[in-house]
C-alpha positions as CSV (number, residue, x, y, z in Angstrom):
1,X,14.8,-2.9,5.3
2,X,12.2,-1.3,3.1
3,X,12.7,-2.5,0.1
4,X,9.6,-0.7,-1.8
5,X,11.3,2.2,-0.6
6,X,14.5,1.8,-2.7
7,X,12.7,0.8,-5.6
8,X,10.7,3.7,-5.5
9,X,13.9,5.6,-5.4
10,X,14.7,3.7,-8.9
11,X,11.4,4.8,-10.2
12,X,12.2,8.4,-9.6
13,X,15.9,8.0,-10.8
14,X,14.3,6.3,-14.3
15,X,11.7,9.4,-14.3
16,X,13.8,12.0,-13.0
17,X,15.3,15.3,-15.5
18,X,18.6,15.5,-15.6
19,X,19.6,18.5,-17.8
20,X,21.8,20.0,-15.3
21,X,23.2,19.4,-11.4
22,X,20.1,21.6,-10.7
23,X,17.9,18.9,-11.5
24,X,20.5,16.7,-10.1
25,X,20.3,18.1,-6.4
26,X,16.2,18.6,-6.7
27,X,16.6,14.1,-7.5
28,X,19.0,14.4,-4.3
29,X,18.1,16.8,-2.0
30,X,19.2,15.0,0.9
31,X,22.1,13.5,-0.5
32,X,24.4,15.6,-2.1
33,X,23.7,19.4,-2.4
34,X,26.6,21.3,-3.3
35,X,29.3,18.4,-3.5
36,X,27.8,17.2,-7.3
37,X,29.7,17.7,-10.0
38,X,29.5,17.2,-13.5
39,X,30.6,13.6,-13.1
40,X,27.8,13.0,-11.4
41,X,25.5,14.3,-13.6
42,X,26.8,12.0,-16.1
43,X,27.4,8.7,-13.6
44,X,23.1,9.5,-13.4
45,X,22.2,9.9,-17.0
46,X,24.0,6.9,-17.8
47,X,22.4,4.9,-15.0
48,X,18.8,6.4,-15.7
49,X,19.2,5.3,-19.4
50,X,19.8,1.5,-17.8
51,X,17.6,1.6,-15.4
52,X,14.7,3.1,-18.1
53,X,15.5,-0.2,-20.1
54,X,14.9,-2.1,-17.7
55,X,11.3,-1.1,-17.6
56,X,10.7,-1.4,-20.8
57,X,12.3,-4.6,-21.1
58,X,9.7,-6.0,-18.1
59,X,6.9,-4.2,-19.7
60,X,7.4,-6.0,-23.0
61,X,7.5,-9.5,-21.4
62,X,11.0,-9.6,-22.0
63,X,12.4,-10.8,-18.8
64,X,15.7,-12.3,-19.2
65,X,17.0,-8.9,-20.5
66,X,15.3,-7.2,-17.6
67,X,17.3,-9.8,-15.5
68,X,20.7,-9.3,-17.6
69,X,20.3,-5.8,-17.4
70,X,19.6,-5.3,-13.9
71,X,22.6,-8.0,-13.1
72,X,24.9,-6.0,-14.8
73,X,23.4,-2.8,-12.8
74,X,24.5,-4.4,-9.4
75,X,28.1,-5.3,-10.8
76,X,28.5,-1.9,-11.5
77,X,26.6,-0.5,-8.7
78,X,27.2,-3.1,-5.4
79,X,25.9,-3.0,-2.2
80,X,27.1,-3.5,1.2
81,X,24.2,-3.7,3.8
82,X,25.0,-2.0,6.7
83,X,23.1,-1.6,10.1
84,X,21.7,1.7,11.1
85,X,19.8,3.4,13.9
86,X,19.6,6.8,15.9
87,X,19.0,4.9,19.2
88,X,19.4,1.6,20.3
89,X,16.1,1.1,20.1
90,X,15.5,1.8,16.2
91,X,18.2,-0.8,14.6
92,X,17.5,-1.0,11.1
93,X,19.1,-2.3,7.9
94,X,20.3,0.2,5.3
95,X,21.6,-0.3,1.6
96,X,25.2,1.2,0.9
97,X,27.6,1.3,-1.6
98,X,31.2,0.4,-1.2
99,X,32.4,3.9,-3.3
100,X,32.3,6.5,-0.2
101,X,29.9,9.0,-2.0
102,X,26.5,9.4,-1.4
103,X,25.4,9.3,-5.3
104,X,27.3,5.6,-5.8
105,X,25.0,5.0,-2.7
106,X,21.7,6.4,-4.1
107,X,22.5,4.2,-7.1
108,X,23.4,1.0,-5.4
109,X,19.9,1.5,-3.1
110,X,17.8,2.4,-6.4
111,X,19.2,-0.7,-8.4
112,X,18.9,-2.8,-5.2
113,X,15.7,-2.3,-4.4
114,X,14.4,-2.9,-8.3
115,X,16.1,-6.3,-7.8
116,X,14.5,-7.6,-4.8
117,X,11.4,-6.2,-6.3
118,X,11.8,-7.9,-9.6
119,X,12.5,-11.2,-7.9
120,X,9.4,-10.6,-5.9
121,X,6.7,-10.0,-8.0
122,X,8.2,-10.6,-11.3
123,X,9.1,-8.4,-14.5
124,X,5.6,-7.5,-15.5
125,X,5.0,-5.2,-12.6
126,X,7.4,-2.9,-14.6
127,X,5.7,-0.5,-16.7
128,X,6.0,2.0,-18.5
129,X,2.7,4.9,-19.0
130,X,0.3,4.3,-21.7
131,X,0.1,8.0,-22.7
132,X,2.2,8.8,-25.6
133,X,2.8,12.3,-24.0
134,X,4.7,10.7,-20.7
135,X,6.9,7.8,-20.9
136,X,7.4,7.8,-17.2
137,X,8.1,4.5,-15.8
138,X,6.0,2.8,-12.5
139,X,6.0,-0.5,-10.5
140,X,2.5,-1.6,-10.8
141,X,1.3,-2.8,-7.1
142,X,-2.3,-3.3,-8.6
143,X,-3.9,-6.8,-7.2
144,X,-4.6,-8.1,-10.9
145,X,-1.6,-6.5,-12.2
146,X,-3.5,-4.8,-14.8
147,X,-1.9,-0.9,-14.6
148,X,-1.4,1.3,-17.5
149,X,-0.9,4.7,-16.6
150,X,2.2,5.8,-14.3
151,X,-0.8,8.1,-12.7
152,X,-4.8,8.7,-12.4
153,X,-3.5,12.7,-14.3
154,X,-2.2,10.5,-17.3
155,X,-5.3,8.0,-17.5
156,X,-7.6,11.0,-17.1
157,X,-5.7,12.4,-19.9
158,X,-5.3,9.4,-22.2
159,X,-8.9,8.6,-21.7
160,X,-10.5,12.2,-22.6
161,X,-8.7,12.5,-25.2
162,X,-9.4,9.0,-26.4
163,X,-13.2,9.8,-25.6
164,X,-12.6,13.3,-27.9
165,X,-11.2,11.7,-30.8
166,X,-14.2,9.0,-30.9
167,X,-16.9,12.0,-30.9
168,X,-15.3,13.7,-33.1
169,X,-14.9,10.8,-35.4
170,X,-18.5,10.1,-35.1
171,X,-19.3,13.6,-35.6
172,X,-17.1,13.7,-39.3
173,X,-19.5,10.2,-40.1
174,X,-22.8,12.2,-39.5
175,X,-21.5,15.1,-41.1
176,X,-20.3,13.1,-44.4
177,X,-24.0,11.3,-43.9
178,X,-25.6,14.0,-44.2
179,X,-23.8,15.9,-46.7
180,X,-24.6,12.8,-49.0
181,X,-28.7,13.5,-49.2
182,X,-28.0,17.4,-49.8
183,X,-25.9,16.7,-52.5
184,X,-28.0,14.6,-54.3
185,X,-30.7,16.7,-53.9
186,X,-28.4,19.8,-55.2
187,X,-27.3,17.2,-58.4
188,X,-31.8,16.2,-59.0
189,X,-32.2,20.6,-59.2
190,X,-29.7,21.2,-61.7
């Protein structure tokens, strides 16, 4: 059972857009496709906003309520493992829901699979970007557990423009320094 696999499918629940079943079947394409409804849409929002708490809760140091949260998740989302193969030769272990749709079972996976990796490597490998401009959520799989950025786009970002605001900070203290000996000189004329 891969279970870096379903949490990854968390990840990109927590991250995913959800304004319409559009963006619904693009998170499911395998899943689903035309047998979403509106239900769904709302079963995912509400399940995104819980899972998205979650992270933050880990990436605060807060683990208990990552814990409760996720706990709570799995009540409302169970699993039923289930063995699973094309041949007899490639047995494998699968995460299912009991509900008999394939969304309860993308949920129970995604929640599943956050679980086992929380009780693996602990809360604070859930984070949530640094750059004010995403908010995306990530599992950091760093050695030192030392990740910021849900990307190397949003750390190339958040650092250019944190190297931008410094020069041009530095450039408004030159230009105030030397404004200060031209005005004296202006005040000496007059």
């Amino acid at each position: 059972m891969d279970f870096d696999a379903y949490a990854r499918t968390g990840v990109d629940l927590a991250n995913a857009r959800l304004d319409d079943l559009d963006d619904l079947r693009t998170l499911l394409p395998d899943w689903a496709g035309d047998e979403l409804t509106d239900r769904d849409l709302s079963l995912f929002r509400r399940a995104r906003k819980r899972l998205r708490e979650v992270f933050i809760h880990g990436n605060a140091g807060r683990d208990a309520e990552a814990v409760e949260e996720l706990n709570t998740l799995l009540e409302v989302h169970p699993v039923q493992p289930r063995i699973s193969g094309h041949d007899a030769g490639d047995w494998h272990m699968h995460v299912t829901s009991r509900a008999a749709n394939c969304g309860a079972e993308y949920l129970a996976g995604a929640v599943w699979g956050l679980a086992v990796w929380l009780c693996e490597y602990g809360s604070s490998r859930f984070g949530v970007c640094a750059d004010e401009r995403c908010g995306n959520v990530y599992l950091d799989t760093s050695s030192n557990c030392c990740r910021r950025f849900c990307s190397e786009r949003c750390a190339t970002r958040s650092h250019v423009a944190a190297h931008r605001a410094r020069k041009r900070a530095a450039g408004d203290d030159r230009n105030t320094a030397e404004a200060a000996p031209q005005q004296e000189n202006l005040a000496s004329v007059s």
